[in-house]
C-alpha positions in Angstrom: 17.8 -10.0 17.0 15.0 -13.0 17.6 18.3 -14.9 19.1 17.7 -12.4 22.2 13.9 -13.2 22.2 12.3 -16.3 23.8 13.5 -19.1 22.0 11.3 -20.3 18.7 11.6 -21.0 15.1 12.4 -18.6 13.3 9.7 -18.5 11.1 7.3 -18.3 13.9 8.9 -14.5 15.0 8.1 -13.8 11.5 4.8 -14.6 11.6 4.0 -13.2 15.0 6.3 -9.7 13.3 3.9 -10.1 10.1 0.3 -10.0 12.1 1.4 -7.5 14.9 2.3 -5.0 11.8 -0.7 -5.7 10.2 -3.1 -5.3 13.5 -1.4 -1.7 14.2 -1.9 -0.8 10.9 -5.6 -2.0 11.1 -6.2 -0.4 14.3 -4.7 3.0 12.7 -6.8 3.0 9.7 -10.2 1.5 11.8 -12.8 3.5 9.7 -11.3 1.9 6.6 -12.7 -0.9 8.1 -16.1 0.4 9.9 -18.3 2.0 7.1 -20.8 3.2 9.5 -18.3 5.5 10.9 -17.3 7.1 8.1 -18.6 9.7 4.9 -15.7 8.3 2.8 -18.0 6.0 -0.2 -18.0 2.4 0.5 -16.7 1.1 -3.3 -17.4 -3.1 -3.9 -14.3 -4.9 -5.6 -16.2 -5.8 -8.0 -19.9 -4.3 -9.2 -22.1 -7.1 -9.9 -20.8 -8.5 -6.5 -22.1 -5.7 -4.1 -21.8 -6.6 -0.7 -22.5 -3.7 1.7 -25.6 -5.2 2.6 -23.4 -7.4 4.9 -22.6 -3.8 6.9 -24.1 -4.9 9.9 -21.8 -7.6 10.1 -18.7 -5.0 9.9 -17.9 -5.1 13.7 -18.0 -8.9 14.3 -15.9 -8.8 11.0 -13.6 -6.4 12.6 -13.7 -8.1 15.7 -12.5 -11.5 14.0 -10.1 -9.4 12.1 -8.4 -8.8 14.5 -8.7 -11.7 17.0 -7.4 -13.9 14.4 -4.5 -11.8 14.2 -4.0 -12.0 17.8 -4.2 -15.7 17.5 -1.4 -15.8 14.6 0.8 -13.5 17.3 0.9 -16.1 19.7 -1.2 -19.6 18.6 0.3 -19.4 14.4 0.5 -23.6 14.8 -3.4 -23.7 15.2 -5.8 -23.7 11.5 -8.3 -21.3 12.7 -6.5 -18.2 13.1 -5.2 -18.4 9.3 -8.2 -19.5 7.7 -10.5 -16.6 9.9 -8.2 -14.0 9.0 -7.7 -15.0 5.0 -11.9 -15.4 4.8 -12.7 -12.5 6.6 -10.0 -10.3 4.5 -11.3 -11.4 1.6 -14.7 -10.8 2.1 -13.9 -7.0 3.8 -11.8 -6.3 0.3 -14.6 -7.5 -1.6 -17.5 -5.0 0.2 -15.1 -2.4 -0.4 -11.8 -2.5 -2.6 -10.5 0.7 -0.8 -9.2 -1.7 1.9 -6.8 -3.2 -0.7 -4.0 -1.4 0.6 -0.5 -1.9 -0.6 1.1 -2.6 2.5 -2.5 -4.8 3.4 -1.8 -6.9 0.0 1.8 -7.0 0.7 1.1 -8.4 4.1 -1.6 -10.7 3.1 0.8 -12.5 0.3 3.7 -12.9 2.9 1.1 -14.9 5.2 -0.2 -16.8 2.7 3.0 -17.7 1.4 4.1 -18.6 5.1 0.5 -21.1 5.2 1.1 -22.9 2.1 5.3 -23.7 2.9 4.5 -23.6 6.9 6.4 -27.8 6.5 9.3 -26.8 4.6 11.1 -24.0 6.1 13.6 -23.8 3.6 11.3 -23.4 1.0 9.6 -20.7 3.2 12.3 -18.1 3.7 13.6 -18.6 0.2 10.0 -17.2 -1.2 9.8 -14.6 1.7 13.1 -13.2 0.7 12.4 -13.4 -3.0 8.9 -11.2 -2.0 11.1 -8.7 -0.1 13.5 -7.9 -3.1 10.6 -7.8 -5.5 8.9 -5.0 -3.3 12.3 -2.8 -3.2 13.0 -3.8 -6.4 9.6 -2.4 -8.3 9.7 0.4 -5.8 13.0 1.7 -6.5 12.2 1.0 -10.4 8.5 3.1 -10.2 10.7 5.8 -8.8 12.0 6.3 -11.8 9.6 9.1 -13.1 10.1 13.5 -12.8 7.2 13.2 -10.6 9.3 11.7 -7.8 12.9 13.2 -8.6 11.7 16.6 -9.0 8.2 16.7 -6.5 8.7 13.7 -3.6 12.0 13.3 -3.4 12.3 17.4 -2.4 9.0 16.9 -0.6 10.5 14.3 1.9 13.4 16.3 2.6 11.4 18.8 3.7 11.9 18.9 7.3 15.4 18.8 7.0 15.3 22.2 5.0 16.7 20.6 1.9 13.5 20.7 0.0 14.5 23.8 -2.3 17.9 22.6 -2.7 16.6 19.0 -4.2 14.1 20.5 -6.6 17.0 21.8 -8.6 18.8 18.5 -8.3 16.3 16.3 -9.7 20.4 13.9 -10.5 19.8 13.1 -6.7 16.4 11.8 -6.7 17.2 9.5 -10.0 20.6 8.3 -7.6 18.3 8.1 -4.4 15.7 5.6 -7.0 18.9 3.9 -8.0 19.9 3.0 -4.1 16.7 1.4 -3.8 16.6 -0.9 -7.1 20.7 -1.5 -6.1 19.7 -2.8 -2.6 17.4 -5.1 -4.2 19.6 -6.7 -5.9 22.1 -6.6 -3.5 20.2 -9.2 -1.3 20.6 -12.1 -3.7 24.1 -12.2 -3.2 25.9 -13.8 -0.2 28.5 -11.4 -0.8 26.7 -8.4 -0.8 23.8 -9.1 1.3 25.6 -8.2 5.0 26.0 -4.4 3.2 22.6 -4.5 1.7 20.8 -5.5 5.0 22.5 -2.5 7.5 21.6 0.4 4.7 18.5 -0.8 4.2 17.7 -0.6 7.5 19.1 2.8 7.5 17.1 3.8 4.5 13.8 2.5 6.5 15.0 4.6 9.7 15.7 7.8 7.3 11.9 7.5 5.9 10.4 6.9 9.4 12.7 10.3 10.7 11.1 11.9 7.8 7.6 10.6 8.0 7.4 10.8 11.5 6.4 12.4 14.3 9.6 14.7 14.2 9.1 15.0 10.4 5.8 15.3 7.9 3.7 13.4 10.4 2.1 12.0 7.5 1.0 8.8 6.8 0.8 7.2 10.1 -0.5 3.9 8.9 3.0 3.3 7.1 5.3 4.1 10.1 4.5 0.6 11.9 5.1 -1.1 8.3 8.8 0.4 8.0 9.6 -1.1 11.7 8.1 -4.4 10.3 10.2 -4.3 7.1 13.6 -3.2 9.1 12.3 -6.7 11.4 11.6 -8.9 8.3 14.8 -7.8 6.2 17.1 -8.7 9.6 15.5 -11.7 10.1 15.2 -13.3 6.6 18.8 -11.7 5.1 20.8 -11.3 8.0 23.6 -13.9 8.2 22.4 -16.3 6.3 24.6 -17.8 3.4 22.6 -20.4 1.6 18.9 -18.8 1.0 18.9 -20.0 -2.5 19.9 -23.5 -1.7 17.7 -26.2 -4.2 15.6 -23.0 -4.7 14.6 -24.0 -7.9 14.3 -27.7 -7.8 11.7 -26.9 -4.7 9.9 -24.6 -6.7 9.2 -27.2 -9.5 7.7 -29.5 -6.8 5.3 -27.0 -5.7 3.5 -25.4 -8.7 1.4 -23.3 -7.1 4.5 -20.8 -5.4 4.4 -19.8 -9.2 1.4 -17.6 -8.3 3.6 -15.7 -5.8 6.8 -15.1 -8.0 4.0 -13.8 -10.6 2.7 -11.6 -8.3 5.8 -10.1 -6.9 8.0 -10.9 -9.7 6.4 -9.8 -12.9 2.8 -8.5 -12.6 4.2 -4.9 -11.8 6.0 -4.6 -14.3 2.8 -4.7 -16.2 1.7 -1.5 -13.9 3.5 1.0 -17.0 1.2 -0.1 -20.0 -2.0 0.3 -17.7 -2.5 -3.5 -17.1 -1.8 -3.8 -13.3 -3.2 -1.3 -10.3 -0.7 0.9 -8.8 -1.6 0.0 -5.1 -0.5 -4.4 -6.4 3.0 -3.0 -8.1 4.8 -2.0 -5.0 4.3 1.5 -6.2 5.4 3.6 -2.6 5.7 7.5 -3.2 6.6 7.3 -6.9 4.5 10.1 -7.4 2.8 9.0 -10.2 -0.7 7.9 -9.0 -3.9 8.1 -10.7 -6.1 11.3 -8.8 -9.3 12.1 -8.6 -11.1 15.5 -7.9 -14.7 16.3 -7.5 -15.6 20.1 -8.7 -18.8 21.6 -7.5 -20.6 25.3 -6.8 -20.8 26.4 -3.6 -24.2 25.4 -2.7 -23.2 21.7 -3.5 -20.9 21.9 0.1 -23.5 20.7 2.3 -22.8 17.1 0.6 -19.5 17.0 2.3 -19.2 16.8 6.1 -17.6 19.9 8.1 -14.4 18.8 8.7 -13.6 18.8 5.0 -13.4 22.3 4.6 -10.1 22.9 5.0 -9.7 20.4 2.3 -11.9 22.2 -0.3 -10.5 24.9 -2.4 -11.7 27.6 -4.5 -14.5 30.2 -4.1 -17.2 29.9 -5.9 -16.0 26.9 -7.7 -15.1 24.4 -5.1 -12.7 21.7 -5.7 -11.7 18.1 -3.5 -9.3 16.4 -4.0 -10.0 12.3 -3.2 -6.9 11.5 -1.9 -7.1 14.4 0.7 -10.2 13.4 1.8 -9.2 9.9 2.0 -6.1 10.4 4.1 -8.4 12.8 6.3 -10.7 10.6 7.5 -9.5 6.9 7.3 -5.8 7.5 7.1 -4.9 6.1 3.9 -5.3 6.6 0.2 -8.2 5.4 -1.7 -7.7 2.8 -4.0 -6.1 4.9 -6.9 -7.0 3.3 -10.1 -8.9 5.6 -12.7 -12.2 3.2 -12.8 -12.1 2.9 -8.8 -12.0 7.0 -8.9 -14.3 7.1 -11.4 -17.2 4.8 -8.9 -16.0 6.9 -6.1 -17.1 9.7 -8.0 -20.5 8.5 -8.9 -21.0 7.6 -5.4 -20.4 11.6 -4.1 -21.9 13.2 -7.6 -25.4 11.3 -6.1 -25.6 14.2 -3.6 -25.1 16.7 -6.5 -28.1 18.6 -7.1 -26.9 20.6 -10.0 -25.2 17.5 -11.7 -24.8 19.2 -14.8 -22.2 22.1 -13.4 -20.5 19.4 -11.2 -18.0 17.2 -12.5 -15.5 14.8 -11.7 -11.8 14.5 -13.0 -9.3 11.5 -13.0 -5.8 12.5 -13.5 -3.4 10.3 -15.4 0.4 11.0 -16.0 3.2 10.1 -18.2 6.5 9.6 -16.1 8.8 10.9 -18.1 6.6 14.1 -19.6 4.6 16.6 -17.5 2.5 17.7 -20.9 1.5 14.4 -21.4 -0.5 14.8 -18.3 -4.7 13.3 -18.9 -7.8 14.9 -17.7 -10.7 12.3 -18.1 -13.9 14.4 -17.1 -17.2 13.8 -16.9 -20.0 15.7 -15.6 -21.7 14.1 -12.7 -25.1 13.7 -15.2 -22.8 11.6 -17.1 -21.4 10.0 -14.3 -24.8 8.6 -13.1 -26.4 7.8 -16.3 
C-alpha cells in the first residue's frame, strides 16, 4: 500500500496516517474541544488542578491542535509540531478529562512512542506492533461479559436484520470475542500473521458497514479510527518476517519503552478489579461501562437545553441519561468512570432547584451476572455538600 504512495520511510506514512486520523476525529468531535460552544459540563482531570480559567485560550489551543497535526502530516522531521501537539494535549485533557478519549489516548501513545524511537526504526515498529495487539487483544478479552454477547453483539447486527436471531445465540457473540483475542495473537507469529492481517482488515470493514452511514450511523468519530487501524495493521504486519528481531535486547537499552508495554500490556488488565478506567483498557463496545443518569421533576427541565428533549424520558419524573447527552452534543461518550460521573453530576445538580427530589445515579455492572448490577445514588443535596 505506501509502496504505491510517494516514496518515504515507512515510518513517516505512519505518522502522517496517525495525525490525519487524529485531526478528523478532532474536527468531528470540535465541541469536545470548544467549551464555550457547548452545555455538556467542562470536568478538570484532576480537582485541585482546575483549569477552565484558561477558556479563553480554547481556540488558539484548538488552533495549535490542529496545526501541529498538520505539521506532523507533512513536516514529522521538525521538533515543533511534536512538542506543540503533546503540550497542548496535555493541557486540553487536564481542563477537562472528557477529552481523554480511547481512541485520543490510543493515538497519543502511538506518537509518543514514534518520538522517543524516531532513530531506531527497528525498535519503532517492534513497539507499534506490540501496541496494536495489546488493543485487540484487551478488546477482544473485555468482550467477554453477557453484556456484549447478549446486548451489543445483537445490537450491531442490527441493520442486517440479524439482531433477534443473535440475542438467542449469545455462543456467537462469546465466538465473535474469541476472533478478536485470536487475531491478536495471531500477529506475533510470522506464520500466522499474513491470515491475521486480511481478516482483520475485514473485521474493521464489517464494523464500519455496520457503524456507518448504511448501518447505525452511530458513532461518527470512530469511523475515521477503523480506516486508520485497517492503514496501521497493513503497514506495520503486512509482509514483514522479522518484527521481533533483538526485540528484547533493545528493549533493555531503553528503559523507558517499559512505560508503553505497561500501559498497553498490563494496566488493563487491572480495568476488572476497579483499578484502571475503562476508556485507558482498550475497552470498545464491551458493553460494560460505568453510566450515569440524572433524575429530576418536571420543573427542573429548563436546566437542560432544548434539543435534549428527545433524550429525556419519563413524565413527571424525568430521567437523562449522560451518555446520551454526551453523544448528542459533542459526539462521543463522556469519560465513563464512576467518580468522573459522579462530578458531572454535581456540575448539572447546581441548576437543581429542588435538590432534595433530584438525584443522580452511577451504574456499575458485574460481567458475568446481571443481578449483581450497582446503583450508587445520591441526592443532588448530597452531591453538592
Amino acid at each position: 500500500m505506501y509502496r504505491l504512495l510517494p516514496k518515504r520511510e515507512k515510518l513517516a506514512w505512519v505518522t502522517s496516517l496517525i495525525a490525519a486520523n487524529l485531526l478528523l476525529q478532532i474536527i468531528l468531535s470540535y465541541k469536545l474541544w470548544l467549551s464555550t460552544l457547548r452545555d455538556f459540563p467542562m470536568i478538570a482531570a484532576f480537582t485541585h488542578l482546575d483549569l477552565a480559567g484558561l477558556g479563553f485560550l480554547e481556540y488558539p489551543f484548538f488552533a495549535i491542535l490542529l496545526l501541529s497535526l498538520l505539521g506532523l502530516i507533512f513536516k514529522a522531521e521538525h521538533a515543533l509540531p511534536w512538542i506543540c501537539f503533546f503540550s497542548v494535549s496535555g493541557i486540553l485533557i487536564l481542563q477537562d478529562i472528557n477529552r481523554l478519549q480511547p481512541w485520543f489516548y490510543q493515538m497519543n501513545l502511538l506518537l509518543l512512542l514514534l518520538f522517543f524511537t524516531k532513530k531506531e526504526k527497528r525498535m519503532a515498529q517492534s513497539m507499534l506492533c506490540f501496541a496494536l495487539i495489546a488493543t485487540y487483544f484487551w478488546s477482544g478479552f473485555h468482550k467477554f461479559n453477557i453484556y456484549f454477547v447478549e446486548d451489543i453483539f445483537p445490537w450491531l447486527f442490527e441493520p442486517l436484520g440479524l439482531e433477534k436471531f443473535l440475542s438467542t445465540q449469545p455462543q456467537l457473540g462469546f465466538i465473535a470475542a474469541t476472533i478478536e483475542l485470536l487475531l491478536a495473537l495471531s500477529l506475533l507469529w510470522r506464520m500466522t500473521r499474513k491470515w491475521a492481517v486480511i481478516l482483520l482488515l475485514g473485521f474493521h470493514g464489517l464494523i464500519l458497514a455496520l457503524l456507518g452511514p448504511f448501518g447505525h450511523q452511530w458513532n461518527v468519530v470512530v469511523w475515521p479510527w477503523n480506516l486508520a487501524m485497517m492503514a496501521l495493521v497493513y503497514l506495520l504486519f503486512f509482509g514483514e518476517m522479522n518484527i521481533w528481531k533483538s526485540f528484547g535486547k533493545q528493549l533493555m537499552q531503553r528503559p523507558i519503552l517499559f512505560i508503553f508495554i505497561l500501559l498497553f500490556g498490563f494496566l488493563p488488565a487491572l480495568n476488572d478489579f476497579g483499578y484502571w478506567d475503562d476508556p485507558l483498557s482498550f475497552k470498545m463496545y464491551a458493553g460494560t461501562h460505568p453510566e450515569g443518569s440524572i433524575f429530576f421533576y418536571k420543573k427542573e427541565e429548563d436546566c437542560f437545553p432544548n434539543y435534549l428533549k428527545k433524550d429525556i424520558f419519563g413524565k413527571d419524573r424525568k430521567r437523562l441519561v449522560i451518555d446520551k447527552w454526551s453523544f448528542t452534543e459533542m459526539n462521543v461518550a463522556p469519560y465513563n468512570a464512576p467518580r468522573i460521573l459522579k462530578r458531572i453530576g454535581r456540575e448539572i445538580c447546581v441548576c437543581m432547584e429542588d435538590s432534595e427530589n433530584s438525584h443522580f445515579e452511577v451504574l456499575t455492572v458485574s460481567r458475568w451476572d446481571r443481578a449483581q448490577q450497582y446503583f450508587d445514588t445520591q441526592t443532588c443535596k448530597d452531591l453538592l455538600q
